[in-house]
C-alpha positions in Angstrom: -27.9 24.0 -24.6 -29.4 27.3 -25.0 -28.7 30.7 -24.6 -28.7 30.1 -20.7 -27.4 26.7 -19.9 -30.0 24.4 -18.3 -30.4 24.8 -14.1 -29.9 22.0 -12.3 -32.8 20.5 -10.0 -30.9 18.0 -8.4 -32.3 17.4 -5.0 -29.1 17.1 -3.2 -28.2 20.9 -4.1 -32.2 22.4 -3.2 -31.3 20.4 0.1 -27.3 22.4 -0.2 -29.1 25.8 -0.7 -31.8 25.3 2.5 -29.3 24.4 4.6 -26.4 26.8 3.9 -28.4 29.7 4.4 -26.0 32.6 6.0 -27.0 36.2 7.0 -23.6 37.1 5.9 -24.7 37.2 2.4 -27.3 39.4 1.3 -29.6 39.9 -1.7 -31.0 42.4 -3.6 -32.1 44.2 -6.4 -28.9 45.3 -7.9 -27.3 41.2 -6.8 -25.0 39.9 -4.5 -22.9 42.0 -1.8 -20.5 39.3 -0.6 -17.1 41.3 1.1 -15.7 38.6 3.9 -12.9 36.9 5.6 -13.5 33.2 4.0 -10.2 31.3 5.4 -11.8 28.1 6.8 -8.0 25.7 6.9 -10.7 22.6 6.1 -10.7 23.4 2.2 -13.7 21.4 1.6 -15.3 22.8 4.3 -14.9 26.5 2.5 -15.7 25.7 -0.9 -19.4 24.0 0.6 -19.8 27.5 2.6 -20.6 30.5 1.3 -18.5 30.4 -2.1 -20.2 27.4 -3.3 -23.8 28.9 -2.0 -23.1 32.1 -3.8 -22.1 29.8 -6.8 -24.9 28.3 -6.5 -27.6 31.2 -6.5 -25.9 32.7 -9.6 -26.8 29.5 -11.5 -30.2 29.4 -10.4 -30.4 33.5 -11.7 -28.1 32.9 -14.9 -27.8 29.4 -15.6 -24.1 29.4 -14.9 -21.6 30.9 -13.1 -18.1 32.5 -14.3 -14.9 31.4 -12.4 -12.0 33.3 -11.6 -8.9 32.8 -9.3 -6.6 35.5 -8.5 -3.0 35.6 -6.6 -1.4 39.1 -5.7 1.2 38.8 -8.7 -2.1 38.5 -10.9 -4.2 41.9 -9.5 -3.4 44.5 -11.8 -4.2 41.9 -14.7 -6.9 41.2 -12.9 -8.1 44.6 -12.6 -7.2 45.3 -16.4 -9.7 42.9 -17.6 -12.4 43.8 -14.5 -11.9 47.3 -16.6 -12.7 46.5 -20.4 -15.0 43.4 -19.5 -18.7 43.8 -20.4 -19.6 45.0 -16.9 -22.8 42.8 -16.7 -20.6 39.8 -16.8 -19.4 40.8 -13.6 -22.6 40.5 -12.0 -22.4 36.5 -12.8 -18.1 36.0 -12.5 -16.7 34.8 -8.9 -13.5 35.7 -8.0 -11.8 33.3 -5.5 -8.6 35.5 -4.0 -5.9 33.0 -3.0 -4.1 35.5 -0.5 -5.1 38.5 1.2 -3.9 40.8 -0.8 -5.6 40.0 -3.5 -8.6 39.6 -1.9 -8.0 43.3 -0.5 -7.1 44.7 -3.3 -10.5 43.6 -5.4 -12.8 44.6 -2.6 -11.1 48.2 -2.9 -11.8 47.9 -6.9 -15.4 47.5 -6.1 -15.5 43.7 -6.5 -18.0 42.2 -4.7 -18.4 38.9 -5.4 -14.3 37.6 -4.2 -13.6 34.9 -1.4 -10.5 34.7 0.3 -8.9 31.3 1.1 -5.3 31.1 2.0 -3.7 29.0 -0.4 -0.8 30.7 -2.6 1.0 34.1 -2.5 3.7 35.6 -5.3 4.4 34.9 -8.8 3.7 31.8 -10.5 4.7 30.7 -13.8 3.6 27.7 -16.6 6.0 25.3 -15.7 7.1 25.7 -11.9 5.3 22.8 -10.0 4.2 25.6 -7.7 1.6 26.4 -10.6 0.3 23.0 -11.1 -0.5 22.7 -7.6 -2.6 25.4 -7.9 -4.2 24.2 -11.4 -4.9 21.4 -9.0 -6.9 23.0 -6.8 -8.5 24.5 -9.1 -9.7 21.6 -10.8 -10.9 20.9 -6.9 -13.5 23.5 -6.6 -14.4 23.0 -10.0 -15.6 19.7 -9.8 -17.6 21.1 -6.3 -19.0 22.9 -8.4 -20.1 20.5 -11.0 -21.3 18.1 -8.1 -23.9 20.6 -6.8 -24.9 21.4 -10.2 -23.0 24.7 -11.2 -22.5 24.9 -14.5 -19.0 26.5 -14.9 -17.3 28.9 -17.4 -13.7 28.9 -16.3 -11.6 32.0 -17.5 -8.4 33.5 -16.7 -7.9 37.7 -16.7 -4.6 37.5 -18.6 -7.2 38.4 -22.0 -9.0 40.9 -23.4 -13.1 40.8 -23.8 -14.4 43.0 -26.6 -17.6 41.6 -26.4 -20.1 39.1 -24.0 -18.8 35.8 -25.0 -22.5 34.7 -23.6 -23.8 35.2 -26.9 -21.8 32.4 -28.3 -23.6 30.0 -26.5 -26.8 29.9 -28.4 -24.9 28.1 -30.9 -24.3 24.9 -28.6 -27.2 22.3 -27.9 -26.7 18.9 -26.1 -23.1 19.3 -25.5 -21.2 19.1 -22.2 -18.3 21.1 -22.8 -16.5 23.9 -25.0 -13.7 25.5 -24.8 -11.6 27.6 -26.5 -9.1 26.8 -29.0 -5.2 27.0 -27.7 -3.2 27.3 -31.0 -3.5 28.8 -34.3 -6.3 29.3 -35.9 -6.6 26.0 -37.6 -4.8 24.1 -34.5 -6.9 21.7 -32.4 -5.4 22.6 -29.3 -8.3 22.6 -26.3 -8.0 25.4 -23.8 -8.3 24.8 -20.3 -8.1 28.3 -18.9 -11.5 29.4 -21.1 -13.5 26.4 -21.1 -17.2 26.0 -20.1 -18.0 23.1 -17.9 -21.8 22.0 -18.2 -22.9 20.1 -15.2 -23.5 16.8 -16.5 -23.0 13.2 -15.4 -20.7 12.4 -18.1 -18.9 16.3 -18.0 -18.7 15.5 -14.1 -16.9 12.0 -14.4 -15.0 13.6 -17.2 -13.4 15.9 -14.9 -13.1 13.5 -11.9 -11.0 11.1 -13.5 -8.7 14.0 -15.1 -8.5 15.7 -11.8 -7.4 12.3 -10.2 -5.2 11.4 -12.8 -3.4 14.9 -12.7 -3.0 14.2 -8.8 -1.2 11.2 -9.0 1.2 13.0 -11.7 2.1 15.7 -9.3 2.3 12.9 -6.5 5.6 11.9 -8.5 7.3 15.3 -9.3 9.2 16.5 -7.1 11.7 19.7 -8.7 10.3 23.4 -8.5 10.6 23.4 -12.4 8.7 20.6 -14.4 8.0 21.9 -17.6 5.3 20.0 -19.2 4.9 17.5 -17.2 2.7 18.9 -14.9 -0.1 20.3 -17.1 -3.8 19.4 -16.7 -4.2 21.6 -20.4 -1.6 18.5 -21.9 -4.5 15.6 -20.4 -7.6 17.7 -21.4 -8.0 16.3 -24.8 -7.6 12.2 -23.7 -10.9 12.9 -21.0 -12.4 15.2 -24.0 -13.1 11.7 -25.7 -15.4 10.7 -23.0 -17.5 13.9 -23.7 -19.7 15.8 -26.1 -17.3 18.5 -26.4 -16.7 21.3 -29.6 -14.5 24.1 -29.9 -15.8 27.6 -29.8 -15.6 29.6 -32.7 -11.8 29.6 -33.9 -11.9 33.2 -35.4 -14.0 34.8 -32.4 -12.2 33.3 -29.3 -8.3 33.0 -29.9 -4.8 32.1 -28.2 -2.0 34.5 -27.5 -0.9 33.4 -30.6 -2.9 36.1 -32.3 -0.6 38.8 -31.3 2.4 37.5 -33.3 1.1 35.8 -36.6 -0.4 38.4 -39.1 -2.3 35.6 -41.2 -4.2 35.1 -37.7 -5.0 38.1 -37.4 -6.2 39.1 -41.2 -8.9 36.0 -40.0 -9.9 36.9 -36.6 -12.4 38.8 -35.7 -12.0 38.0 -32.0 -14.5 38.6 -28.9 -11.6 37.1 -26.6 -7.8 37.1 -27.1 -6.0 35.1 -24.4 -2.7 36.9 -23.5 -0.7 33.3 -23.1 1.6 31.4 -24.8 4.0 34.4 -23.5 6.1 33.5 -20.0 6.0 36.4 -17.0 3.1 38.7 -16.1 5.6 41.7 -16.6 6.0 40.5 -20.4 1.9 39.8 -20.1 1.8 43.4 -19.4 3.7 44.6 -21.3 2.4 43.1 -24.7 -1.3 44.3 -23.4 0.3 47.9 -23.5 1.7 47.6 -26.3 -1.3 46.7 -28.2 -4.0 48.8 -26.4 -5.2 45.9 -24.6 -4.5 47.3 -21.7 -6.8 49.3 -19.2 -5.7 50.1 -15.6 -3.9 53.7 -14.4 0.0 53.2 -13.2 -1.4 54.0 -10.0 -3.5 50.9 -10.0 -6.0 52.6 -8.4 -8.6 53.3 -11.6 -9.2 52.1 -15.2 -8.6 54.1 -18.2 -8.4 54.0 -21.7 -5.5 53.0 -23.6 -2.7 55.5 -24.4 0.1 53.0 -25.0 -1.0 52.0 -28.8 
């Protein structure tokens, strides 16, 4: 793999792009302006519209596509990291709005590139079975994704960029996937909120039979809390063995873990910190203040720079 992941020429996705041709979207110079009402109840039927086309012309451009979703309890993250991320990254990163607040609240931020499909409103927490459904569905469009060729760099906005972790790529060749690392610094813990999906046979199979397997999991639980038991993250490392997969680097991309172990941090020099293993987006934003990792007004209407530190 190179600095841009390989484009797919499969002839089923030329035939995809031909087809779904829609005067909805248009293109330009300065990219993609993309601000609609996407809430098609046929779920497949969305993600083969206009998401997946858009997806689909970002890979052709930039050899893969960053992936976002977003609920209303997770905007002002959201809008945190849209602040302090490397704004050409944001000419490349889909945002797929669950509700339509979110989805109104990013178009008003100047977010072009968000679909809407009604799936999931409020809070949601690791744990709750409410969350792995919509890990679930995730994993759905991802593999859509994959299918048409996309290559995919999933990320989550509870995290702080310093830097484009693009660069880190020209380390990779011949591999299918990478993701970050989920523990401490010498942990082999695979992330599967920051994990770069290329868009090959065996990375697609991979993720089938994980997706499948983490179906008929959540086909058997059956309380509103499950704890682990409902984690896609917990089977990631069993369908990693099917894969050419590697870590990125341990002391540029790290885990939440970062913000409470001082060794860590006296051997990091991070591009990414994830703001996880920490329970609640209220104690997610809090920490973020706390540390000066945090970049959106009270108002929630504007970025800024931190004062909190």
């Amino acid at each position: 793999m190179k600095h841009r992941a390989k484009k797919f020429k499969t002839l089923h996705a030329i035939l995809f792009i031909v087809l779904c041709v829609n005067a909805l979207t248009q293109l330009g110079p300065t990219g993609f302006n993309i601000n609609k009402w996407y809430t098609q109840r046929d779920t497949d039927n969305f993600i083969q519209a206009s998401f997946l086309r858009a997806s689909v012309e970002i890979q052709m451009k930039n050899g893969f596509i960053f992936l976002q979703l977003v609920n209303q309890a997770y905007v002002a993250i959201t809008k945190s990291w849209i602040c302090h991320a490397p704004q050409h990254t944001l000419k490349h990163t889909i945002f797929l709005a669950t509700d339509k607040f979110a989805f109104r609240a990013l178009r008003d931020f100047n977010v072009s590139l968000v679909f809407l499909i009604s799936y999931s409103t409020g809070s949601l927490s690791y744990g709750q079975r409410a969350y792995y459904d919509l890990m679930l569905f995730r994993s759905t469009v991802i593999l859509k994704l994959l299918d048409v060729g996309v290559n995919v760099w999933l990320i989550e906005s509870d995290a702080v960029w310093f830097d484009d972790p693009t660069i880190e790529l020209s380390r990779f060749s011949d591999i299918d996937v990478i993701t970050g690392q989920d523990g401490n610094i010498n942990d082999n813990i695979p992330e599967g909120g920051f994990i770069f999906l290329n868009s090959t046979v065996s990375t697609r199979n991979m993720w089938r039979r994980l997706r499948l397997e983490h179906k008929k999991i959540l086909s058997k639980l059956h309380a509103d809390e499950v704890g682990d038991a409902g984690s896609e993250m917990l089977l990631l490392p069993k369908y990693l063995a099917s894969v050419k997969w590697r870590f990125f680097s341990r002391s540029k991309f790290v885990s939440g873990k970062w913000y409470r172990d001082k060794k860590m941090r006296e051997r990091a020099k991070p591009i990414v910190i994830q703001n996880n293993w920490i329970i609640g987006n209220h104690n997610k934003t809090l920490r973020a203040r706390a540390w000066g990792h945090w970049y959106l007004n009270d108002a929630q209407n504007a970025c800024q720079i931190p004062t909190d530190v």
